[in-house]
C-alpha positions as YAML, in Angstrom:
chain: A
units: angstrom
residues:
- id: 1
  name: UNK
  ca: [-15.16, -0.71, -23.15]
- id: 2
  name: UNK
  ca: [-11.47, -0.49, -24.23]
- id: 3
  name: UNK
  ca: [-9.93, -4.56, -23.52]
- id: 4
  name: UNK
  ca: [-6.79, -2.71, -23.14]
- id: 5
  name: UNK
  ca: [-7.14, -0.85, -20.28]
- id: 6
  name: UNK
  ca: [-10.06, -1.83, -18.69]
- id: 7
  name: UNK
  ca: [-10.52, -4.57, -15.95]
- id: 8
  name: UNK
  ca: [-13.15, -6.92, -15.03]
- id: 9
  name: UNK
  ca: [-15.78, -5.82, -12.78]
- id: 10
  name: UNK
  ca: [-14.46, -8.25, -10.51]
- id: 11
  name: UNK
  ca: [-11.25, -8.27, -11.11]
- id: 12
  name: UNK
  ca: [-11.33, -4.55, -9.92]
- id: 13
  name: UNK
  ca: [-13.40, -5.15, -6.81]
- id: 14
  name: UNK
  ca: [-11.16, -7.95, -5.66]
- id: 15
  name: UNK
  ca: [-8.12, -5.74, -6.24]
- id: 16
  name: UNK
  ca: [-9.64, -3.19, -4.60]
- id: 17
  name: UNK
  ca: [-10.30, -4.99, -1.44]
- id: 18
  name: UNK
  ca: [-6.97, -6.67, -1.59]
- id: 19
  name: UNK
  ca: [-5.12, -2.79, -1.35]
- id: 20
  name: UNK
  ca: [-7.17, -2.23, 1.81]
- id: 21
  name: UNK
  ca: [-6.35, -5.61, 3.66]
- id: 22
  name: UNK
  ca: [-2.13, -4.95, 2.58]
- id: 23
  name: UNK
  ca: [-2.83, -1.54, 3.55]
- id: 24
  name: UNK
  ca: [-3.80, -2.81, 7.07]
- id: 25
  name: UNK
  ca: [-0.75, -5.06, 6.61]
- id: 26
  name: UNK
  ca: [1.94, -2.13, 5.89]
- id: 27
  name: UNK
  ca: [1.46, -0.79, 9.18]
- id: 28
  name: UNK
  ca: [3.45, -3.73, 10.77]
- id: 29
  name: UNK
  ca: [6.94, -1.72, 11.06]
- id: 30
  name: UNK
  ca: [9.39, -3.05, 8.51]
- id: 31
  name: UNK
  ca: [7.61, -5.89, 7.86]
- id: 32
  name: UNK
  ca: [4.98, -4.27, 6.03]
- id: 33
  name: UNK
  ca: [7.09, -2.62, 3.02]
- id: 34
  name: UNK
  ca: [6.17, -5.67, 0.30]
- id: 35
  name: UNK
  ca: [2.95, -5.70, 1.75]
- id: 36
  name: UNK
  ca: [2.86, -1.85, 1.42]
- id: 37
  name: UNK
  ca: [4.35, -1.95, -2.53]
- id: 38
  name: UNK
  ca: [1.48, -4.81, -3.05]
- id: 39
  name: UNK
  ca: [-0.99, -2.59, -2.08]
- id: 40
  name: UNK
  ca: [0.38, 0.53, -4.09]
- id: 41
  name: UNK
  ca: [0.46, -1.55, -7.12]
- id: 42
  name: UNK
  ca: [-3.31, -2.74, -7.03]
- id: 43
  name: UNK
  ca: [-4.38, 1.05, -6.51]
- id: 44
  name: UNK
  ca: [-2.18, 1.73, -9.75]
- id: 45
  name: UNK
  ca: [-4.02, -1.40, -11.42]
- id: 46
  name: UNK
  ca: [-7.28, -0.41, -10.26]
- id: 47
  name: UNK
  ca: [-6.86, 3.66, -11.14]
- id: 48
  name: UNK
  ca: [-5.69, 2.82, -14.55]
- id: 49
  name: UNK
  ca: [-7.99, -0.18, -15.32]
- id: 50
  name: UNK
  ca: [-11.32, 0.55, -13.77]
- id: 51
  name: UNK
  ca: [-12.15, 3.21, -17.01]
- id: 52
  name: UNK
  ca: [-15.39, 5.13, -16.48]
- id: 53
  name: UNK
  ca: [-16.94, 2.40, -14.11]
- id: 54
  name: UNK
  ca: [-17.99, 3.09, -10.96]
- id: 55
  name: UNK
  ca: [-16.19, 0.87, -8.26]
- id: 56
  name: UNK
  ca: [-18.50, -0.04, -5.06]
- id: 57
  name: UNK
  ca: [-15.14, -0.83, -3.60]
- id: 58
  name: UNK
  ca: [-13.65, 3.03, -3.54]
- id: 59
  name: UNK
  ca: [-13.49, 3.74, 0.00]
- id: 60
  name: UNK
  ca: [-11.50, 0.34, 0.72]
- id: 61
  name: UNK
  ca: [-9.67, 1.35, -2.22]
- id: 62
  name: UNK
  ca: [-8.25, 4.67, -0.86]
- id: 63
  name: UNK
  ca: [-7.72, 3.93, 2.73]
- id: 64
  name: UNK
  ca: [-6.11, 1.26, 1.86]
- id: 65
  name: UNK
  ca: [-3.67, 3.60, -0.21]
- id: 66
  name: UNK
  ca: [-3.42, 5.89, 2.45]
- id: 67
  name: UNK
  ca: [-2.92, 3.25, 4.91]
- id: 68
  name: UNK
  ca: [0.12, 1.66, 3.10]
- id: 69
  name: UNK
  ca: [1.24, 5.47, 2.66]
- id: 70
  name: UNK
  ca: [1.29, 5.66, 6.43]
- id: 71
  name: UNK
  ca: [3.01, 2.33, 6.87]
- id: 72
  name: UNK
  ca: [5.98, 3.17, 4.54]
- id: 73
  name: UNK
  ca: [6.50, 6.66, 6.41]
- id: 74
  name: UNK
  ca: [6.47, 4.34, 10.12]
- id: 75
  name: UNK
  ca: [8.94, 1.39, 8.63]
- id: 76
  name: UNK
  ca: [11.05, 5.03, 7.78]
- id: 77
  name: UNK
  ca: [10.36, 6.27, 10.99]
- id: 78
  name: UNK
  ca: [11.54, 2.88, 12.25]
- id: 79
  name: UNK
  ca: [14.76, 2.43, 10.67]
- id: 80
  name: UNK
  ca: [15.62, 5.96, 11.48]
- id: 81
  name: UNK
  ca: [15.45, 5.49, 15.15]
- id: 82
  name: UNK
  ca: [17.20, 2.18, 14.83]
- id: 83
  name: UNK
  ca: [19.98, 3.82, 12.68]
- id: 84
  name: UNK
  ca: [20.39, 6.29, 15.23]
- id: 85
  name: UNK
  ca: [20.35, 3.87, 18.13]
- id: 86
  name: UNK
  ca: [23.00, 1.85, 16.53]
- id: 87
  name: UNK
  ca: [25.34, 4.50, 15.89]
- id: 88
  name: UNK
  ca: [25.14, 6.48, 19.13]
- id: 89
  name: UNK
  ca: [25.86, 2.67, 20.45]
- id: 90
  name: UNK
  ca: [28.53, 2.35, 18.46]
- id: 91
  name: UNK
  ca: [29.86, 5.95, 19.28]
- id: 92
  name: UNK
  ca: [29.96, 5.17, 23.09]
- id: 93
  name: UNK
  ca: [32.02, 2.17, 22.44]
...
């Protein structure tokens, strides 16, 4: 075990489940971009500090990746149509 790199048992677990529940979080349009960047940073922590441990906590830890992944593409999807919105309002006068 390298004290450098690797993470408590727990500490990984927790993180773990913590990127899931911001994951579910990130989906709230616009909203959910900190919650979004949380949960990308405890998948980085938890990639780079579980070592060769296994992690009970995978699945959660993925979806919960893929889920913030999704909820940074809808906040762009968002702001796009809003941008648009605003300037075709804006055009018409």
């Amino acid at each position: 075990m390298n004290p450098a790199t690797d993470m408590p048992k727990s500490e990984m677990l927790r993180r773990s489940m913590r990127c899931f529940m911001l994951g579910w979080c990130s989906l709230v349009p616009v909203v959910g971009l900190v919650p979004a960047l949380l949960a990308f940073a405890d998948f980085r922590a938890v990639v780079l500090g579980k070592g060769r441990r296994w992690n009970a906590a995978r699945t959660q830890l993925l979806v919960g990746a893929w889920l913030a992944a999704g909820g940074l593409l809808l906040s762009l999807l968002f702001g796009t149509i809003m941008a648009i919105g605003i300037l075709q309002a804006i055009a018409a006068g």
